[in-house]
N, C-alpha and C positions, 0 to 999 in steps of 0.2 A: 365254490358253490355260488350260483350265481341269486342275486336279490330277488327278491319277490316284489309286485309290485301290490299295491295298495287294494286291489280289489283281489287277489291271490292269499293277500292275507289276511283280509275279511272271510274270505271261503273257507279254510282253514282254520280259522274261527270258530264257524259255524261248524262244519264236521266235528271239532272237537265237541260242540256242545250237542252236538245226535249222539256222539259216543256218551258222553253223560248220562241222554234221557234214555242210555240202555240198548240205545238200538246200532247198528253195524252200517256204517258212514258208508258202506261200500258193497250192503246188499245183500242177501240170500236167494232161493232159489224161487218162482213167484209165475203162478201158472195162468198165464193169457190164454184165452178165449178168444179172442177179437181182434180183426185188425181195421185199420180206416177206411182202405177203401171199401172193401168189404160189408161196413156198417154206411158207409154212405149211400154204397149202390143200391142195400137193400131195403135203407127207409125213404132214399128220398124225394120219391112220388107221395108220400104219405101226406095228406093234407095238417097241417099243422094244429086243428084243432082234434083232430082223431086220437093224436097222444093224448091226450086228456084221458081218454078211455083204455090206454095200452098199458102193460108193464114189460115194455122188452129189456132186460138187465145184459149187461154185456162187462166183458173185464179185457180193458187195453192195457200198453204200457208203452214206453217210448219217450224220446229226450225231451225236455221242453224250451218249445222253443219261444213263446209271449207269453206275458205275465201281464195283467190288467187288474192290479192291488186295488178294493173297495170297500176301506171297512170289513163287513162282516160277510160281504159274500163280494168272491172274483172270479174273473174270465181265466183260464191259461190254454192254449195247445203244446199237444205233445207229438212229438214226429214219430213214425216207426218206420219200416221197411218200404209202407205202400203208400204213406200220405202219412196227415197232417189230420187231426181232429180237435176242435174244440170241447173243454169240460168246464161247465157250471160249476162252483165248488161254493157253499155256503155254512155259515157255524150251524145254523141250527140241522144242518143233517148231519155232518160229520161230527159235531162237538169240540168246543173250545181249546180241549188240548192239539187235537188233529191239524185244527186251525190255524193252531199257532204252529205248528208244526211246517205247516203248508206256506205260512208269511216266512217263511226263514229261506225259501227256496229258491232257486237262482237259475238262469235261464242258460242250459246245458245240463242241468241237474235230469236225471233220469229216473221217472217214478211210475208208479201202477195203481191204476184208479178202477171201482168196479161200480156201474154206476148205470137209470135207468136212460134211456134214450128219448129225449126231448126232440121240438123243431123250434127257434127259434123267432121272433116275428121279422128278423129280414129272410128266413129258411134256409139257415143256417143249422143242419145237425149238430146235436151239439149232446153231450153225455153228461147229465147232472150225478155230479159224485156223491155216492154213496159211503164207500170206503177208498182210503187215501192212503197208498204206501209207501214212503222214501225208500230208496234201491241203489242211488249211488249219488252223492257228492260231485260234483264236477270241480276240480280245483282250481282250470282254467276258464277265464272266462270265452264265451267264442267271438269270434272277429264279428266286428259291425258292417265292415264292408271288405267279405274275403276275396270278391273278388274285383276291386277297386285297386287292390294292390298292384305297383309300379310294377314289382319283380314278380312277375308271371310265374314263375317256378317255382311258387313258395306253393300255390295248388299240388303240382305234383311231387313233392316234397314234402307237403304235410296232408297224404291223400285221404285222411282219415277225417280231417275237416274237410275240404274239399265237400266229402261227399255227404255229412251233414249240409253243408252250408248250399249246397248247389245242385238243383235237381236234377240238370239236365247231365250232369256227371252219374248222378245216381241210375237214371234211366240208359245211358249207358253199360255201367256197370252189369246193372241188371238182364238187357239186352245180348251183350257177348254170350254167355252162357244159352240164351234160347236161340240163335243163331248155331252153335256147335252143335246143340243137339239137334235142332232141324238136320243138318249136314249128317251126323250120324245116323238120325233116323233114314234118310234116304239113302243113303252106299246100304247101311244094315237090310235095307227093304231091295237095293240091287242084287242082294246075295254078296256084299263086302263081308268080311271080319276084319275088324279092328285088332291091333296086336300092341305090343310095346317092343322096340329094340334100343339095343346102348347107346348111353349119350357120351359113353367112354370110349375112346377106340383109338389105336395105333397106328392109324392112317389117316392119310389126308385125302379121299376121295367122296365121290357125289354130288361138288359143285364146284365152281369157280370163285372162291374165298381167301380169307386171311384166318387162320384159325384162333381159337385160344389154346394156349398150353399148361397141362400141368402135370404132377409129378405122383408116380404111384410108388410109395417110399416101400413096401413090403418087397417086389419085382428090381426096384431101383429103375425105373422106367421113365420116359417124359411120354404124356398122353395127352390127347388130343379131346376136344367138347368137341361134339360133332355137328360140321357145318352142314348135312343134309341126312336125309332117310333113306337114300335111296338104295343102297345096293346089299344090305341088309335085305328089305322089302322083296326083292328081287330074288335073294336065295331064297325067300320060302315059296313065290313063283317055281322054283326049280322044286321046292320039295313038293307039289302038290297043293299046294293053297288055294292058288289060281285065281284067287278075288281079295284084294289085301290094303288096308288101308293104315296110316299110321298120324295122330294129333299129337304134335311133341313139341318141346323146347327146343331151338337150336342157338349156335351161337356161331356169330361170324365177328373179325375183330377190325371192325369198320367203325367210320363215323357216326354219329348220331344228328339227324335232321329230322322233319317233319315226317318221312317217308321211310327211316331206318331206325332201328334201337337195337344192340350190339346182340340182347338175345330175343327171339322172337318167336312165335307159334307156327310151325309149318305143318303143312298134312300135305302126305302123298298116298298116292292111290297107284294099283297097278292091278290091271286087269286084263286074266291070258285070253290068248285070241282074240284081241281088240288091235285097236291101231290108233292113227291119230285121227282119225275121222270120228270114232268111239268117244275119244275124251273130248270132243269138241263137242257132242253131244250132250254125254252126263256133263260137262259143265255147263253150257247152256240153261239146261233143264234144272240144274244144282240151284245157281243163282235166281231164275226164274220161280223155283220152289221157294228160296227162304222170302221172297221177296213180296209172295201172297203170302204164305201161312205164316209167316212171324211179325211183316209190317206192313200186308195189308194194302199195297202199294206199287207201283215200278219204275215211279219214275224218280229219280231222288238229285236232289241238290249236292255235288262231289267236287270239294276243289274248283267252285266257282261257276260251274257247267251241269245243265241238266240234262240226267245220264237218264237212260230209257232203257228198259233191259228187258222189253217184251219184245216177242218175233221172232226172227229169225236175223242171228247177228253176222256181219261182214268180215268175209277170210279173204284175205288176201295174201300171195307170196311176196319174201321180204324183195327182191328186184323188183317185181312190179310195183309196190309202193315205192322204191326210190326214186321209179323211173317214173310215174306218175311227179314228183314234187321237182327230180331236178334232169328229169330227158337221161337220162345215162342207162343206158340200157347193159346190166350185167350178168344175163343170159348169157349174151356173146361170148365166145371164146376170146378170153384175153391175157396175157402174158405180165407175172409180177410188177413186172417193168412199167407195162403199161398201165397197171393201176397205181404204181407208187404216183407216176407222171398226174395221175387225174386227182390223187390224195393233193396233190402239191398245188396244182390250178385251184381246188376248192380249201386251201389253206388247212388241209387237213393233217394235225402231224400223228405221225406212223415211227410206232417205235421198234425195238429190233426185233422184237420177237413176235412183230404185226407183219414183216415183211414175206405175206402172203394175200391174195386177193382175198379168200373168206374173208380174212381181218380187215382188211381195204371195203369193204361189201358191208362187214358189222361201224364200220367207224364211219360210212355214208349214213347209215340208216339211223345212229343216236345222234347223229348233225343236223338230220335235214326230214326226218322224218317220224320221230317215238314222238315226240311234244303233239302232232298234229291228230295224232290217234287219242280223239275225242269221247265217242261213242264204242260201246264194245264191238275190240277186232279180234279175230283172230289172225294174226299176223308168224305164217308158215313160212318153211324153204330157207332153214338155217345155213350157210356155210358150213362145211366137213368140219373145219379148224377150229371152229367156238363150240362145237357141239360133241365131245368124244365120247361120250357114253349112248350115242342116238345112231338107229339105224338109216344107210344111205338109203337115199331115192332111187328106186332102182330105174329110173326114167333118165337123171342125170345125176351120178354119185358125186359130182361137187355138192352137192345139197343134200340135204338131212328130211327125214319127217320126223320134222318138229315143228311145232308153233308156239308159242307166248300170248296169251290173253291183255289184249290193254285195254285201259279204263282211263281216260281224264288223263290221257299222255303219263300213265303211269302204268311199267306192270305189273299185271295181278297175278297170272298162271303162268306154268313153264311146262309143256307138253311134249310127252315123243311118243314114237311108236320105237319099241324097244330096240336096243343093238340084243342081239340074241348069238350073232356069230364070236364063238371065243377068241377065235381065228385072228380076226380082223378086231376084237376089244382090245386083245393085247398088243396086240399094232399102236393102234390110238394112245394106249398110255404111255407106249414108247415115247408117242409125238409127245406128249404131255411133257415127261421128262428132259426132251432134246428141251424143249421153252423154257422150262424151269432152269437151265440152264442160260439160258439165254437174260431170262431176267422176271421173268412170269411169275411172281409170288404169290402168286393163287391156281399155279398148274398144281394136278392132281400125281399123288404118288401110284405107284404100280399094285394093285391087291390081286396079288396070284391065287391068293384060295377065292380069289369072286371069278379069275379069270377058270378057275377048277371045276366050279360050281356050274359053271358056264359050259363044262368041256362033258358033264351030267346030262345034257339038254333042257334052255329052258324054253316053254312054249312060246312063239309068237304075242306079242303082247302090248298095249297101249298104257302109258303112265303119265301121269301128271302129278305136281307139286302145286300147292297154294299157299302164300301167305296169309293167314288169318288174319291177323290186326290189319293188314290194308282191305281187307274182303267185310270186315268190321265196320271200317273206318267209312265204307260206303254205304253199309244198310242202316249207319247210324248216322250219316251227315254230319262226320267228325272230320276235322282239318288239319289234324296232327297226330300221329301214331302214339304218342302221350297220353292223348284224350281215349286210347282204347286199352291201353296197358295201368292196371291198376298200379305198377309201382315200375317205372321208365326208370330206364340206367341214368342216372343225373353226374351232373360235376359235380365233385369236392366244393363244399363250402368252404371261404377264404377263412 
């Protein structure tokens, strides 16, 4: 068991002797009324001598965070959910015993006051208490400077102070959640339903990943956490749904950096008789919507670059953007060979199971072109070979309708206009398979009942995928995907 330190054991002290004077170190149940902001907003036009004439009584509760001991009457604030309020506390209203009740109190301690609404002569709102209730003990004391600390991690690793200690975590916090529900209010209002499917599943398809594996001991089976939503989504396309959206957990078994965390929030959408011109739209509009109704704003500070997300934003195909940064025009018809040769002049290495122009075409454009896409693109015209669940261009089937949304040379969406031919899906996952062979540890396995489901007819149809913590991480002007996940997958402590 490890030592207590010397202010740990003073508090514990003190608890034992609230247990004394009968009362519960750790609280009952205690009916608020009020919150800060709430009482701030709505007295404080009120000219400071007019309280004189008022009795507006209100009942807060909330941690405390100053203590300003005076004798016989002191200053404290208590924090709650929306701010920060000051309370007056004095003996002669409360009385001697309360008093002393109230001297014994320590700043983390968590109590409820019910009390009449003053303005102070700086005007400062402030709640002179009337009744004074201890609620919980705090045994730890809180950091003086939490976020002064060396090891940055110790924030997301003890998020529970964190979000005492640090507003701009709390506004955060708070933020994610009206940001989703913006998002649902509008698919809900396109005519979407929201659904749930398995995060269990026996296969490894719907993205280009590393799985996690685990073990379903009743079956005696190894199963898979599922790295995407998609083809789930897409059977109820085939059943009739037709408008279908899905906010879930996934997990892929990747690194963790400022841009990735092993499990993470994805929503996809699929909507029949759309295409990708469709999702280029509702997204546009998606972002553009949370961006007045939730923060009021468009233009935002993201990864160093001020991102502007009004207007009408820039698509461009993935060739013409290469060929804009490095002249290489891969429209052209050109022969393996000949792109292995132009990987090898641009020092680009190509590995076995790359030894395809798509692939040569995907490894120019993460070289020499994703970083420069600043402003929101919509950047189309995937390669057949990185794309096998997207339907060909029927103008040139080396190419896909698909696009990817980037943000601050980062992406944020993954768009297609549907593969719909069962035909030609089950083609594709063949190819999947030959690479996995080859050395592709993130090719997809074969799902014959989605190719079945398929062979049903499913309607022509446009889909996209979004990461949320990065689509967060922008309406909040956060700089690590840490900062928008309340509890990030962390290392083991030594």
């Amino acid at each position: 068991m490890r030592e207590f330190t010397d202010q740990e054991i003073v508090r514990r002290e003190k608890a034992a002797k609230i247990k004394e004077l009968g009362l519960d170190p750790y609280g009952q149940r205690f009916d608020r009324t009020d919150f800060a902001s709430d009482i701030k907003e709505k007295f404080q036009d009120i000219p400071h001598d007019d309280f004189e004439n008022r009795n507006d009584i209100v009942t807060i509760a909330g941690r405390i965070m100053f203590i300003r001991k005076m004798g016989k009457a002191s200053f404290f604030s208590i924090q709650d959910k929306t701010g920060k309020m000051q309370v007056y506390i004095s003996i002669n209203d409360v009385g001697e015993d309360v008093y002393t009740l109230f001297k014994s109190a320590d700043i983390g301690d968590i109590v409820g006051v019910t009390g009449k609404i003053m303005k102070t002569q700086t005007g400062e709102i402030t709640v002179k208490c009337q009744e004074y209730t201890h609620l919980v003990k705090a045994l730890r004391p809180l950091p003086e400077k939490f976020h002064g600390l060396t090891d940055i991690e110790e924030r997301y690793r003890r998020r529970y102070v964190d979000l005492i200690m640090n507003e701009e975590s709390k506004r955060v916090a708070f933020m994610r959640p009206k940001i989703i529900r913006c998002i649902q209010n509008y698919l809900d209002g396109l005519g979407f339903t929201e659904v749930e499917t398995p995060i269990l599943t026996t296969l490894l398809t719907g993205a280009s990943a590393r799985p996690f594996i685990t073990h379903h001991n009743t079956q005696d089976i190894d199963m898979y956490l599922r790295i995407a939503l998609e083809l789930n989504l897409k059977r109820l396309l085939v059943g009739g749904m037709e408008a279908v959206y899905e906010i879930g957990r996934t997990f892929r078994n990747e690194g963790m950096d400022p841009q990735h965390n092993p499990e993470f929030t994805l929503m996809e959408a699929y909507l029949a008789y759309s295409d990708l011109e469709g999702m280029m739209d509702l997204t546009e509009n998606m972002y553009q919507k949370i961006a007045n109704d939730v923060c009021g704003k468009t233009t935002f500070k993201y990864l160093g670059y001020d991102i502007d997300l009004s207007g009408k934003w820039k698509r461009i195909s993935m060739v013409d953007a290469i060929k804009e940064v490095t002249g290489i025009d891969f429209k052209q018809e050109m022969s393996v060979e000949d792109a292995i040769a132009l990987a090898n002049e641009h020092h680009i290495e190509v590995q076995d199971h790359e030894h395809t122009v798509g692939h040569i075409i995907n490894l120019f454009f993460e070289k020499y072109v994703e970083e420069t896409l600043i402003q929101p693109t919509f950047l189309y015209g995937h390669p057949v070979e990185i794309s096998p669940l997207t339907k060909k261009n029927p103008e040139d089937p080396r190419f896909v309708d698909r696009f990817e949304l980037f943000i601050a040379g980062k992406e944020c969406a993954n768009a297609y206009t549907e593969l719909n031919d069962p035909i030609d899906q089950l083609e594709r996952f063949e190819a999947q398979l030959k690479e996995k062979d080859l050395g592709n540890e993130e090719a997809n396995d074969i799902d014959y009942d989605f190719v079945e489901a398929l062979e049903y007819g499913m309607p022509p149809a446009g889909g996209i995928g979004y990461g949320i913590d990065r689509l967060v991480m922008l309406f909040t002007e956060s700089e690590s995907i840490r900062d928008v996940l309340l509890f990030p997958t962390m290392k083991e402590k030594n």
